[in-house]
N, C-alpha and C positions, 0 to 999 in steps of 0.2 A: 356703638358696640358691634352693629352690624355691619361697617364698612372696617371694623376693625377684622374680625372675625374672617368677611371673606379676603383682606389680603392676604391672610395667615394663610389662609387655605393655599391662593395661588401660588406663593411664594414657595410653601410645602412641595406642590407639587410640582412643579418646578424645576426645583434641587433634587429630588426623586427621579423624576423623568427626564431630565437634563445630565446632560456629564459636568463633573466639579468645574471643568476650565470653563465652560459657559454659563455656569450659575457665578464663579467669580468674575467674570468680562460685564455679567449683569450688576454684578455689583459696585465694580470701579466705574461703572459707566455713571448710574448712579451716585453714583460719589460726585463726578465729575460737575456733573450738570446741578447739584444742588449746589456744589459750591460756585459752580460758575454763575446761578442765579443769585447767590446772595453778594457775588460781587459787579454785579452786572443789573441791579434794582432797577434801576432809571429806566436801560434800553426795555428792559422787560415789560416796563408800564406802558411804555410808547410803543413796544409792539404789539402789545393788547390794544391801545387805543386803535394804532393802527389800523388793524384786522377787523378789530369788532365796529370801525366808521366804516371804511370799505365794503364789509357788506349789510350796514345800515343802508348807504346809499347806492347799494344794488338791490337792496328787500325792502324798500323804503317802507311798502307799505305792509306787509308781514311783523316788520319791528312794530310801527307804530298800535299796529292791533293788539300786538304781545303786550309791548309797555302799558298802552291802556287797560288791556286784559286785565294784566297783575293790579292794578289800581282798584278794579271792579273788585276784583276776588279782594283785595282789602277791606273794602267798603259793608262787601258781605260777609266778613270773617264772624261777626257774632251772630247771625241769622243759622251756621252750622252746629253740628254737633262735634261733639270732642274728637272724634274718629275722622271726619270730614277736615276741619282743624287742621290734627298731626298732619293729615297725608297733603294738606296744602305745603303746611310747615317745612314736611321733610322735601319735596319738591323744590321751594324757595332756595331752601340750605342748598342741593344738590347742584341746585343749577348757579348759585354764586362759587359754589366749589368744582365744580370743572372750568371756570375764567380763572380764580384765583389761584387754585393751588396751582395751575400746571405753572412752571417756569418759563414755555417757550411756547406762546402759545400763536398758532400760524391756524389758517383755512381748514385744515381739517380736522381740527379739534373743534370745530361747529358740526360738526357729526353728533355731538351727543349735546352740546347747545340748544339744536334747533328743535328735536324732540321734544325738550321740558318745553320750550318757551311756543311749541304749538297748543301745549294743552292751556297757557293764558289766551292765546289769541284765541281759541276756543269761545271763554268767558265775552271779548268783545261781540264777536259773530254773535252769541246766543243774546248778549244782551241788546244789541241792533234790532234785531231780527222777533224782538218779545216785546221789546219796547211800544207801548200804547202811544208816544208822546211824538214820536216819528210816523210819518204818514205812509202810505204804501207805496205813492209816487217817489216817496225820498228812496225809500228802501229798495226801489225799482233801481235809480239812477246810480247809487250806489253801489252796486252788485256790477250796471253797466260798466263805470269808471273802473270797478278792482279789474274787472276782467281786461278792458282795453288797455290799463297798464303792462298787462300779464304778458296780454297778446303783443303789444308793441316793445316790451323789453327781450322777449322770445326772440323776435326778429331782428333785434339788434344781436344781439349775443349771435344769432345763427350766419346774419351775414357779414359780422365784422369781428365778431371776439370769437371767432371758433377755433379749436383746435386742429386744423385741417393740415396746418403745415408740419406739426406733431407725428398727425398721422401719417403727413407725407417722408416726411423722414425716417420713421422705423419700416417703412415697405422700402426704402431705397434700401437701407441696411440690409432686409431682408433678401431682398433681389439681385443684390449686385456684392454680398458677402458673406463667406460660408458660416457656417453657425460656430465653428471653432474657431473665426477669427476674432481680435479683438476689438474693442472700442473702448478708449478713457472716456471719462465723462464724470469723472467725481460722483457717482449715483446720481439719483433724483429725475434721471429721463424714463426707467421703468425699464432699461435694457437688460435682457440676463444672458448677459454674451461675457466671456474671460475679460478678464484688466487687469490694474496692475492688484500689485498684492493687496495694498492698502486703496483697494477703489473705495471705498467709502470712509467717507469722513465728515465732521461736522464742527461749528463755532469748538466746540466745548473739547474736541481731541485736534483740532491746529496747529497749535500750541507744541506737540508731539515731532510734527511736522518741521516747523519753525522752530526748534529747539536740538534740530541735526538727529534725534532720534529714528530715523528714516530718513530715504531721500528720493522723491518723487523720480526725476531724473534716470537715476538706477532701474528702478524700477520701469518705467517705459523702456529701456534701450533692453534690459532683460526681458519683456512682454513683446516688444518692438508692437503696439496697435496701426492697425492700418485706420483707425477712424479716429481723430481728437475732436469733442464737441463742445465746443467755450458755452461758456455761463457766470453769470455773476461769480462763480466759484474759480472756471478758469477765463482768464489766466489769473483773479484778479489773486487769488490765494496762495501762488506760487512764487518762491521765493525768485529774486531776479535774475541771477544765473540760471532756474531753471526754466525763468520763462524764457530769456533769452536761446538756452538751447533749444527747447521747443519748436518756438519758432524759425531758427537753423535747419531745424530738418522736417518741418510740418511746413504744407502750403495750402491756402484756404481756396476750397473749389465751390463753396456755397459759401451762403451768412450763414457765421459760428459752425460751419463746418471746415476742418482740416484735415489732410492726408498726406501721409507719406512723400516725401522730395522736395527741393529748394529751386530756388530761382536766383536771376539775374538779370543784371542792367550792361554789363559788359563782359568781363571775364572772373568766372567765380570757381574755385574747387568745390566743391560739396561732396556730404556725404553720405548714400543711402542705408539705411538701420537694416533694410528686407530685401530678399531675394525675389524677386518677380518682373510681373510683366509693368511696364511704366510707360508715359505716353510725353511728348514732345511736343512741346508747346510755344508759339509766338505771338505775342501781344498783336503784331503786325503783319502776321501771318507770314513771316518773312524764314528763313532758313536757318537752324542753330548747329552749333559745331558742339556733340556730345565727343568726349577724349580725344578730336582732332578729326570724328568722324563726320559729314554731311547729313543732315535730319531735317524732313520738312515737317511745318506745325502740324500736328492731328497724327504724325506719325509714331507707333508702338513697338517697344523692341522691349527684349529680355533683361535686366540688369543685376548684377551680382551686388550684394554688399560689400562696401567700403568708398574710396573716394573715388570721385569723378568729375574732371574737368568741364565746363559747360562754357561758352562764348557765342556770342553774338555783335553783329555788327549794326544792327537794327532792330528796336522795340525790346522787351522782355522775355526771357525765354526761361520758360518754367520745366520741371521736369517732374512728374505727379504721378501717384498710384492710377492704372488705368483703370477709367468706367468709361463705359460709353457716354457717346456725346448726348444720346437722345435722354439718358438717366440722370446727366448733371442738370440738364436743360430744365428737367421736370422738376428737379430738386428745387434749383434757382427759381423755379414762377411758383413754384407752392409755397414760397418764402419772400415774395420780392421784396417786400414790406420791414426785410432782416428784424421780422419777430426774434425774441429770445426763446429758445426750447425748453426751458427751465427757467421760471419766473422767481423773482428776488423773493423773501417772506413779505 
């Protein structure tokens, strides 16, 4: 009654404090996603299992105090009173009801998971720790081992699963482009820079996409971004004419980063989308001919949108949004490892 109650509430308030167009967007969305979970069972079981093994075996020892927790508190369910009881009860329900109901359930819907399932591990810690039948040397060694797991998975995660090249990529953004420029990136990297119209989107609105009701494509050549940043989303969601255009006119100056201008292996027309300053590039450090003009590699000139001729006689010759050499340099070693910047569910 009481979870029914307060959705009423929010829902209420909501539609109140909300304009119509985004309380109905709330509600086709909605729409979307229960029907996409009721035809999509399977994956949805295997991405629970997924997610909730995954960080099993990063909380190895967190779960198994939980799990055992809750076993204790069964054990001692009739030693309480009726009050004691319910509020186990409702906790139980609660914390089976934020796994099951959600349809799409990913890492941070353990936000409200891990809360409930601290107050079981609770149960184990009090009951280690009260126990007559356990020695004080076990209880010592014990506490040692939780801690040294603690301490040695900290330093794993610090020196090899950190998010540094994350962070090295939104100060390159920052540093090297103005806050009104663009960057695609299908959401999900945390950026609140312009894109295209339909920068965000998800499994359950694709479909929208893939169904010609939009067209990715358009939309960039209308945004023209000077930053495209792949992820399991791009390219792999884009339909193949538009990945193929994409990559006509994006070239990659980091891992799963791309920018602005095309390349070649001999003689290629291309086309630039933006008006700016661009930079000239040789695989071979060797000489390229921009519209019949002479350019050596590293050198930067002005370029107007529409097409332009590019040849070379030697090695590859790219022609790219300009950054400095010292900011791509730093981009490429705080990535060398071509991490993804937006990890799969």
């Amino acid at each position: 009654m009481a979870f029914v109650s307060g959705s009423s509430v929010c829902i209420m308030l909501f539609y109140f404090f909300g304009s119509e167009a985004t309380f109905n967007i709330f509600l086709d969305t909605t729409q979307d996603l229960l029907l996409y979970s009721v035809n999509h069972t399977s994956e949805n079981v295997s991405l629970r299992i997924k997610v909730l093994g995954r960080y099993f075996i990063q909380d190895t020892v967190f779960w198994l105090l939980s799990v055992s927790g809750f076993f204790i508190a069964c054990l001692q369910f009739k030693k309480w009173d009726y009050q004691q009881q319910s509020c186990l009860l409702a906790m139980s329900f609660l914390l089976l009801l934020t796994i099951l109901a959600n349809p799409h359930y990913h890492a941070y819907n353990l936000v409200t998971l891990y809360p409930l399932m601290g107050v079981f591990c609770a149960f184990s810690i009090n009951f280690l720790s009260s126990s007559r039948k356990i020695s004080r040397e076990t209880k010592i060694r014990l506490s040692i081992i939780v801690i040294s797991i603690s301490v040695i998975k900290g330093t794993i995660i610090h020196y090899y699963r950190d998010n540094q090249h994350q962070i090295a990529l939104h100060q390159f953004i920052k540093n090297n482009t103005l806050y009104v420029d663009s960057v695609f990136a299908y959401e999900g990297l945390g950026l609140f820079r312009p894109s295209t119209y339909h920068w965000r989107t998800s499994a359950i609105k694709i479909n929208n996409y893939w169904e010609g009701r939009y067209n990715v494509w358009q939309e960039i050549l209308s945004e023209k971004p000077i930053l495209v940043l792949e992820s399991y989303r791009i390219p792999e969601w884009l339909l193949q004419e538009d990945r193929v255009s994409l990559y006509t006119h994006y070239v990659e100056i980091a891992p799963h980063v791309l920018t602005l201008g095309f390349s070649n292996g001999s003689n290629i027309e291309g086309n630039i989308l933006r008006e700016g300053l661009y930079k000239v590039t040789n695989s071979d450090g060797e000489i390229c001919l921009l519209d019949e003009k002479r350019y050596f590699s590293g050198e930067s000139l002005w370029l107007k949108a529409g097409p332009h001729t590019l040849s070379t006689e030697i090695g590859i010759c790219t022609i790219q949004w300009n950054f400095t050499k010292g900011a791509l340099e730093e981009l490429k070693r705080s990535n060398s490892r071509s991490k993804p910047y937006l990890y799969s569910p």
